[in-house]
SEKEVO-835340 format. One record per residue (C-alpha): residue in one letter; x, y, z. Coordinates in steps of 0.05 Angstrom, whole numbers, padded with zeros to 5 digits, always signed. Layout:
% SEKEVO-835340
aXYZ/...
This chain:
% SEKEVO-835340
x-01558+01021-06001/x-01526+01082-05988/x-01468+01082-06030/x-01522+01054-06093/x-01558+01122-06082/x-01497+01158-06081/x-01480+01118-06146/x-01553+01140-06170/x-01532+01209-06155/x-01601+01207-06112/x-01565+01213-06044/x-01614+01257-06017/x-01677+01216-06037/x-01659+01160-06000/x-01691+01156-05935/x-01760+01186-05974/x-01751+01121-06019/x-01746+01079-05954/x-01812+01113-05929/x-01853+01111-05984/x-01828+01035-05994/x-01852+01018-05914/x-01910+01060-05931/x-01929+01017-05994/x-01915+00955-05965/x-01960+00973-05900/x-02014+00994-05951/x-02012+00924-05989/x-02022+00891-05918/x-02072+00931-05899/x-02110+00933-05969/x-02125+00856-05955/x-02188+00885-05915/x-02191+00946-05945/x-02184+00952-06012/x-02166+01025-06033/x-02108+01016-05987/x-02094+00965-06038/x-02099+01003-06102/x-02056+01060-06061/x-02005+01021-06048/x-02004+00974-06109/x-02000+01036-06147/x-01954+01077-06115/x-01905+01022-06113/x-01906+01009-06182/x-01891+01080-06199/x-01822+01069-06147/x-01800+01017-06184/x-01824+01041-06250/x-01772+01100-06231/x-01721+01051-06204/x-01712+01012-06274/x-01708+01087-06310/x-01651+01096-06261/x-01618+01034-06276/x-01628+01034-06351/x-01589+01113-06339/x-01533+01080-06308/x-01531+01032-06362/x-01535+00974-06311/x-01545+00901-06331/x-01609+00859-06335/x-01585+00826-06271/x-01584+00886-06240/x-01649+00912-06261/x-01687+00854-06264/x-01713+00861-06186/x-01742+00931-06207/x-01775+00900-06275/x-01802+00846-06227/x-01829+00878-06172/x-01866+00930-06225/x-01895+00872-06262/x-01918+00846-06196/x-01953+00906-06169/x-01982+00918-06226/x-02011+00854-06232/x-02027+00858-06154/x-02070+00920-06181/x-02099+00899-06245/x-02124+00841-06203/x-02160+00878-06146/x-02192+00910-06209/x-02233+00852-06227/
């Protein structure tokens, strides 16, 4: 992962990335019994990857490589249009 954010030219955003990943992740556990932690997290992880497939679509990467961005958008987006209901 390092030398990707290097590639990225986004060296220095790299460990915030991993942090507000953990932090996401911990708020989608955590948002099974409370759900704003849900929304939070739902939310702030689709805005990551959102910005992840922008980055790869700059690099003119493939649809391989962006589909796990693309799918874990789609998915946390559904995870908070669901919670919604």
């Amino acid at each position: 992962m390092v030398l990707e954010f290097k590639r990225y030219g986004l060296a220095r955003f790299r460990e915030l990335n991993g942090y507000l990943q953990m932090a996401g992740g911990l708020s989608l556990l955590l948002g099974l019994y409370y759900q704003p932690l849900l929304i939070i997290g739902s939310s702030g992880l689709s805005v990551l990857m959102f910005f992840g497939l922008l980055v790869r679509f700059r690099l003119k990467d493939g649809f391989l490589k962006s589909l796990p961005a693309f799918f874990y958008m789609l998915l946390n987006v559904f995870i908070l249009w669901a919670c919604q209901k």
